[in-house]
PAZAPA-4460 file (N, C-alpha, C; in steps of 0.05 Angstrom, whole numbers, plus 32768, in hexadecimal, padded with zeros to 4 digits):
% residues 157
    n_x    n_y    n_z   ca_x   ca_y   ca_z    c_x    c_y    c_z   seq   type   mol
   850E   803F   8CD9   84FD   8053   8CCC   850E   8061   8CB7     1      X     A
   8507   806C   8C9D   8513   806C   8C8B   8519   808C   8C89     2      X     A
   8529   8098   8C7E   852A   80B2   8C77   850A   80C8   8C79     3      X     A
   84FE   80C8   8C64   84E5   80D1   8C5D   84D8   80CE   8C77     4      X     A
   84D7   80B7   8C83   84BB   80B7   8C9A   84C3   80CB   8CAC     5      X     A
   84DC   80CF   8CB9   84EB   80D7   8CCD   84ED   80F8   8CC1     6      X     A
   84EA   8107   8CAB   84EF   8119   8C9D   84CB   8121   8C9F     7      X     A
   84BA   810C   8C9D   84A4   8115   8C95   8496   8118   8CB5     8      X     A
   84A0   8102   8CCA   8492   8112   8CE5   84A3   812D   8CF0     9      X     A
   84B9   812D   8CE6   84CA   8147   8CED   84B0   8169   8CE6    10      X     A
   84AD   8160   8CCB   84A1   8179   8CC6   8475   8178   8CC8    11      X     A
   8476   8163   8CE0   845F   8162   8CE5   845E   816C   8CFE    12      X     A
   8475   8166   8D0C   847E   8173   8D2A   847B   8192   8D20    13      X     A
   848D   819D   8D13   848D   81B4   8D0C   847E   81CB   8D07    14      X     A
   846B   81BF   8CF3   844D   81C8   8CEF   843E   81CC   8D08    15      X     A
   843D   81B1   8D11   842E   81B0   8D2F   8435   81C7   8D43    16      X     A
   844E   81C8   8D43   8455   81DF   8D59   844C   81FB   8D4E    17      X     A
   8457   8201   8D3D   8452   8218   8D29   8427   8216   8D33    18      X     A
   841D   820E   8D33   8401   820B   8D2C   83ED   8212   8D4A    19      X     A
   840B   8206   8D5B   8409   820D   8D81   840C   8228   8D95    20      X     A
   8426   8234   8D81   8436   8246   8D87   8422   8264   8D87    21      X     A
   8426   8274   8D9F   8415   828B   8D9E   8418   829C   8D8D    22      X     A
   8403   82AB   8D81   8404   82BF   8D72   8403   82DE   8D7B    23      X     A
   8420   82E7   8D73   8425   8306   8D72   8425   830E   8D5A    24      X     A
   8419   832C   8D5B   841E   8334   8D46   8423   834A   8D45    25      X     A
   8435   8365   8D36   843A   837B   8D43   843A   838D   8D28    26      X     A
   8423   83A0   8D35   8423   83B8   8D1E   842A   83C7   8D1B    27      X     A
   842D   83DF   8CFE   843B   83F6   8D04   8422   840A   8D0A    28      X     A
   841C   8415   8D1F   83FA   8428   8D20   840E   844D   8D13    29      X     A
   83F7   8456   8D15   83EF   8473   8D12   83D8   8482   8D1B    30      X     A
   83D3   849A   8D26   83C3   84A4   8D34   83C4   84C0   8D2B    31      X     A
   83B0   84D3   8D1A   83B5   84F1   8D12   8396   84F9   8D1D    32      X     A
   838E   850C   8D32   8379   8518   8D3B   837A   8535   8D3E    33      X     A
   8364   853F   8D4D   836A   8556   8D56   8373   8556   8D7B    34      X     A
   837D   856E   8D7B   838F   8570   8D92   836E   8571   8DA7    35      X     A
   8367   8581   8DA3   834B   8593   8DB8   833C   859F   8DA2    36      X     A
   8321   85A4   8DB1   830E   85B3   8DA6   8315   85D4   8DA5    37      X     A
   832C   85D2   8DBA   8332   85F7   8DB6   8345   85FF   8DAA    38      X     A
   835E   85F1   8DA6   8374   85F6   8D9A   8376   85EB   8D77    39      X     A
   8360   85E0   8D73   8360   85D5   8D5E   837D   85CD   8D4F    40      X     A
   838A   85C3   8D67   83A5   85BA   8D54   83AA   85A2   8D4E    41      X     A
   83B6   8595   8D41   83B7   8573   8D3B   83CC   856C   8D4E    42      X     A
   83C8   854E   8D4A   83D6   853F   8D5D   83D8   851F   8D5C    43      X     A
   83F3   8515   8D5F   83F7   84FD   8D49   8406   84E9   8D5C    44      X     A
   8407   84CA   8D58   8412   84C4   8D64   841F   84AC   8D57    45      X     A
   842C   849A   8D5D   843B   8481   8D43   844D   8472   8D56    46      X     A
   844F   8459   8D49   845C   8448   8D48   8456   8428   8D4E    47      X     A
   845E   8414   8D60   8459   83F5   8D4E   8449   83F2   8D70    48      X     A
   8434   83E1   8D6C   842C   83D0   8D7B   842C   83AC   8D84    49      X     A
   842B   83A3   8D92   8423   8386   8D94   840E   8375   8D98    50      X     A
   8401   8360   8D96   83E9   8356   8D95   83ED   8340   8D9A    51      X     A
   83E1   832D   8DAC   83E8   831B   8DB0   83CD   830C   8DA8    52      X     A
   83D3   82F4   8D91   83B5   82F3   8D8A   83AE   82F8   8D74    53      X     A
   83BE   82FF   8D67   83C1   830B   8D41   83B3   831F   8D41    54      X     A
   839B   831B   8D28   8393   833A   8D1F   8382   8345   8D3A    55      X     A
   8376   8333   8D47   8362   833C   8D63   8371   832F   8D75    56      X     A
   8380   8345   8D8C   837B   8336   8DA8   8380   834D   8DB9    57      X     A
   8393   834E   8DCB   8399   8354   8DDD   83C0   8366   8DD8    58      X     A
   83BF   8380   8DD6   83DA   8391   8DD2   83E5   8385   8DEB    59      X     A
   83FE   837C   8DEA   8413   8374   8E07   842B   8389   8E04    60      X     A
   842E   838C   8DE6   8440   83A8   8DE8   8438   83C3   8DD8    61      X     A
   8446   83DC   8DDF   843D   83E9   8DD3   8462   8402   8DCB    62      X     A
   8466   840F   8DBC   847E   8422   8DBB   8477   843E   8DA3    63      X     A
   8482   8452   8DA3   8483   8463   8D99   847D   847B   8DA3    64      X     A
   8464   848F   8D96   8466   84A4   8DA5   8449   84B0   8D9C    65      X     A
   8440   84C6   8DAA   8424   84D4   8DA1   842E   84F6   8DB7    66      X     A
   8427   84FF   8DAF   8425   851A   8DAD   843B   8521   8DB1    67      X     A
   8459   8518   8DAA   8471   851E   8DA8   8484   8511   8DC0    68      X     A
   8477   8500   8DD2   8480   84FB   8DEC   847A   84DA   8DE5    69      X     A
   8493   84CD   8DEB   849C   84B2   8DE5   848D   849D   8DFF    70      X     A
   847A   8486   8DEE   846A   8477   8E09   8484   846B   8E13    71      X     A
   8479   8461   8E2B   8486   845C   8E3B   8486   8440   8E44    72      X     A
   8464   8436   8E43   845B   841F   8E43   8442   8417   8E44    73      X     A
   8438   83FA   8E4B   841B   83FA   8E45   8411   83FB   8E62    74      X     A
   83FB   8403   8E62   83F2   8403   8E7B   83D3   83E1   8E7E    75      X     A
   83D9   83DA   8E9A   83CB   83C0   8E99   83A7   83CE   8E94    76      X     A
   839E   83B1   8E8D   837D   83BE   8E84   836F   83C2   8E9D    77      X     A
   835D   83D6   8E8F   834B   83DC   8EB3   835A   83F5   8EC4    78      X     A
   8368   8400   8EAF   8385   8412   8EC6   8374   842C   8EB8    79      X     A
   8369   8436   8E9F   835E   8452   8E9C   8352   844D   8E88    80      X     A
   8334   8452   8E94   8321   8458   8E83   8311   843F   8E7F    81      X     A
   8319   8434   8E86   830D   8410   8E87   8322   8403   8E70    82      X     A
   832F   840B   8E6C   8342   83F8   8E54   8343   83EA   8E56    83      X     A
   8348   83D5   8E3A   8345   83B6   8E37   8363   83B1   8E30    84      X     A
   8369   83CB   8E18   8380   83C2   8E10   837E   83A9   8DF0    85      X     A
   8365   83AD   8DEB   8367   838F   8DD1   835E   83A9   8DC1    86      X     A
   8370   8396   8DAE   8375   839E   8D8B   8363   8393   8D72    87      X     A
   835E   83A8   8D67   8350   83C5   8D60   8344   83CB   8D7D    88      X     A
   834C   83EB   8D85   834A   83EF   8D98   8322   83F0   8D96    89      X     A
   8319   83F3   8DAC   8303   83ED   8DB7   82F6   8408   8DC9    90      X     A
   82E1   8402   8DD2   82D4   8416   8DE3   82EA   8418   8DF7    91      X     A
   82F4   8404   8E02   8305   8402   8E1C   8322   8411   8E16    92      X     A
   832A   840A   8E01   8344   8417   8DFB   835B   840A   8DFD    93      X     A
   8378   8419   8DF0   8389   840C   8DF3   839A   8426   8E05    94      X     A
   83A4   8421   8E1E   83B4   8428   8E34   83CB   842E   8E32    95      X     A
   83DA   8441   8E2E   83F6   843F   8E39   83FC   8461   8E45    96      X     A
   841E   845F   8E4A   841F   8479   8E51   8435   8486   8E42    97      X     A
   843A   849C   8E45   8444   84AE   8E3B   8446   84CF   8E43    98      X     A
   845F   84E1   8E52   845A   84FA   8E52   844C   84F3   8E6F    99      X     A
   8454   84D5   8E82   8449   84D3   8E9C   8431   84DF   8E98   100      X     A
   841E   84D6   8E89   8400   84DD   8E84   83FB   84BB   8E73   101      X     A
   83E6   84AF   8E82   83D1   84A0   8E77   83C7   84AA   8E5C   102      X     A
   83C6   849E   8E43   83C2   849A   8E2B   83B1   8488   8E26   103      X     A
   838E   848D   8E13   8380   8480   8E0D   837B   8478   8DF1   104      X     A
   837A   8465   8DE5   8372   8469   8DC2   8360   8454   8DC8   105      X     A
   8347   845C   8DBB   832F   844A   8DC2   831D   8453   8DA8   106      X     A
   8308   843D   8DA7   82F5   8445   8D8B   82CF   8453   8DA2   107      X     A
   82C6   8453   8D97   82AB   8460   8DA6   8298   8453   8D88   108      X     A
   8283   8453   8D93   8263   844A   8D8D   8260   8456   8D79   109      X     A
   826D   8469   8D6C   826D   846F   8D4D   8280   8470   8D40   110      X     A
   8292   8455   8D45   82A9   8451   8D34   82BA   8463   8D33   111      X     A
   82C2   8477   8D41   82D6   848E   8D3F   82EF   8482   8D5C   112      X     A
   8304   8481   8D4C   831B   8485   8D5B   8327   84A4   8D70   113      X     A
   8327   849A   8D8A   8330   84B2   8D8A   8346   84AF   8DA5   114      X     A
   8354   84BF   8DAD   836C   84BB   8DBA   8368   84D6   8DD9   115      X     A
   836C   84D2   8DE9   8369   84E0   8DFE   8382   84D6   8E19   116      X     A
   8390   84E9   8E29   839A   84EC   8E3D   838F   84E9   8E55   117      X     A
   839A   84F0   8E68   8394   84E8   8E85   838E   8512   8E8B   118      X     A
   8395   851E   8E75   8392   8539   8E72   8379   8543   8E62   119      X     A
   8371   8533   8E58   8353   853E   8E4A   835D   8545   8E2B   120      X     A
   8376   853E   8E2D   8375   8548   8E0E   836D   8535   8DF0   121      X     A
   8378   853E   8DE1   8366   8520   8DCD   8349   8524   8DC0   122      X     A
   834E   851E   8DAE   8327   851C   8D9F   832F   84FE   8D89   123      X     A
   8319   8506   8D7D   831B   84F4   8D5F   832B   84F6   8D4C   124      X     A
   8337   84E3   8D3E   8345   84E2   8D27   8345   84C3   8D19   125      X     A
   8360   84C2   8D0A   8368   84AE   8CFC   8379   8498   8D07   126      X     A
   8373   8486   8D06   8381   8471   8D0E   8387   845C   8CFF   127      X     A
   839F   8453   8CF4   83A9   8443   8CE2   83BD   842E   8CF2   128      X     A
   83B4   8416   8CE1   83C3   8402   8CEB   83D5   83E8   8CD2   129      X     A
   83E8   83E4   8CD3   83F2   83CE   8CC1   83FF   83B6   8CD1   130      X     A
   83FE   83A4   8CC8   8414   8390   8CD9   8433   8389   8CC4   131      X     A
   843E   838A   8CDB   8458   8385   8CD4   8460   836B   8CC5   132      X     A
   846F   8365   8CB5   8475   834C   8CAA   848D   8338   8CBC   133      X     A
   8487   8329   8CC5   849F   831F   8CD5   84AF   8307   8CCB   134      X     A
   84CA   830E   8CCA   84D6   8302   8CB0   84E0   82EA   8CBC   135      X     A
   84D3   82E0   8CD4   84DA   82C0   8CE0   84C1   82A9   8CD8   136      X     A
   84AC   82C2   8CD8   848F   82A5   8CC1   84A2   82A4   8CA9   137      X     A
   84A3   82B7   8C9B   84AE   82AE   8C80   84BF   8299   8C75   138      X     A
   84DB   829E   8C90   84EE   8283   8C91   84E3   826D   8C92   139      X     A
   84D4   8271   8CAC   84C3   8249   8CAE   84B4   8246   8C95   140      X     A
   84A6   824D   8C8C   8493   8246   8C70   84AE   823C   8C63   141      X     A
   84BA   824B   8C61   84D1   8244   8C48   84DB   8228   8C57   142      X     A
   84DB   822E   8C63   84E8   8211   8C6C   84DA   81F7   8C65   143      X     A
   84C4   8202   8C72   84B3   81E3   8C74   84AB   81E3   8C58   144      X     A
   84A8   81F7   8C3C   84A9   81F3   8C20   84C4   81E4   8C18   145      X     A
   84DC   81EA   8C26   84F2   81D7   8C1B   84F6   81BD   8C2A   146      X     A
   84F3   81B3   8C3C   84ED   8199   8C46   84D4   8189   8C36   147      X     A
   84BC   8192   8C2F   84A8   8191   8C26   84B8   8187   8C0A   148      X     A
   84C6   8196   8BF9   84D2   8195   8BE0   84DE   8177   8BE7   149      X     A
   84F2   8180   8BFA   8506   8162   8BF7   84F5   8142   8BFC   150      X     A
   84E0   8147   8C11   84D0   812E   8C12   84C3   8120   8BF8   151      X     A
   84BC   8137   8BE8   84B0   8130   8BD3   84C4   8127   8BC0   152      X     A
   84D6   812C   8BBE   84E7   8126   8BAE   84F7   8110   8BB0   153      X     A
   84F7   8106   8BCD   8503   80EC   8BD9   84E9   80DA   8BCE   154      X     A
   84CF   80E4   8BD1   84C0   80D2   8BD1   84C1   80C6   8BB2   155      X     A
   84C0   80DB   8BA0   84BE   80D2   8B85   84CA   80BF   8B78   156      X     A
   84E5   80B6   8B7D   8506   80B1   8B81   84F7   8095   8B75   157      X     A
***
């Protein structure tokens, strides 16, 4: 078998796996609300999430912090409030803890985000999400663009 063929199932294997391989994906969120209806004070929370499943699935991880007290971890679904835990959060919510208090960020029946404790605290606010760029797709593309290059170029020959 000649160069090229052995070059060209190489990066068909490649593809293939790449095409198999589960999808994570991890964002940077933000959360700015109000604290309570009586204190009227704000209250914020940040940092990166995980998804397993790309833009929709299921958070497996979660890190950072909301009302100044660093999570701790995710809590399994079905553990408060009926949480599901899938991303964009949902009626069910996404779970974790923090400040040894249960933490909810969930959407409701009129599109409003809102974030609540195992303490009652929490209302509505903002919720922002981006995903991270992960600089190991980038390598493989590049890759399989320069193998891609060289085949073609063997082929031309």
């Amino acid at each position: 078998m000649n160069r090229t063929k052995v070059l060209g199932l190489g990066l068909s294997a490649i593809v293939a796996a790449m095409a198999h391989a589960q999808v994570f994906t991890t964002y940077n969120w933000t959360f700015t609300g109000a604290l309570d209806t009586e204190s009227q004070g704000l209250f914020s929370g940040q940092g990166q999430l995980t998804v397993q499943g790309g833009a929709t699935g299921v958070v497996v991880a979660m890190t950072g912090s909301v009302a100044g007290f660093q999570i701790t971890g995710l809590l399994p679904t079905s553990s408060f409030g009926g949480n599901d835990n899938v991303f964009p959060p949902t009626s069910g919510g996404i779970t974790f803890t923090a400040d040894s208090k249960a933490w909810n960020l969930y959407g409701n029946s009129s599109s409003k985000i809102l974030f609540s404790d195992s303490g009652g605290y929490g209302n509505a606010g903002t919720f922002s999400y981006t995903p991270v760029p992960e600089p190991s797709t980038y390598a493989a593309f590049a890759a399989l663009g320069l193998a891609g290059f060289g085949v073609w170029r063997r082929v031309r020959r």
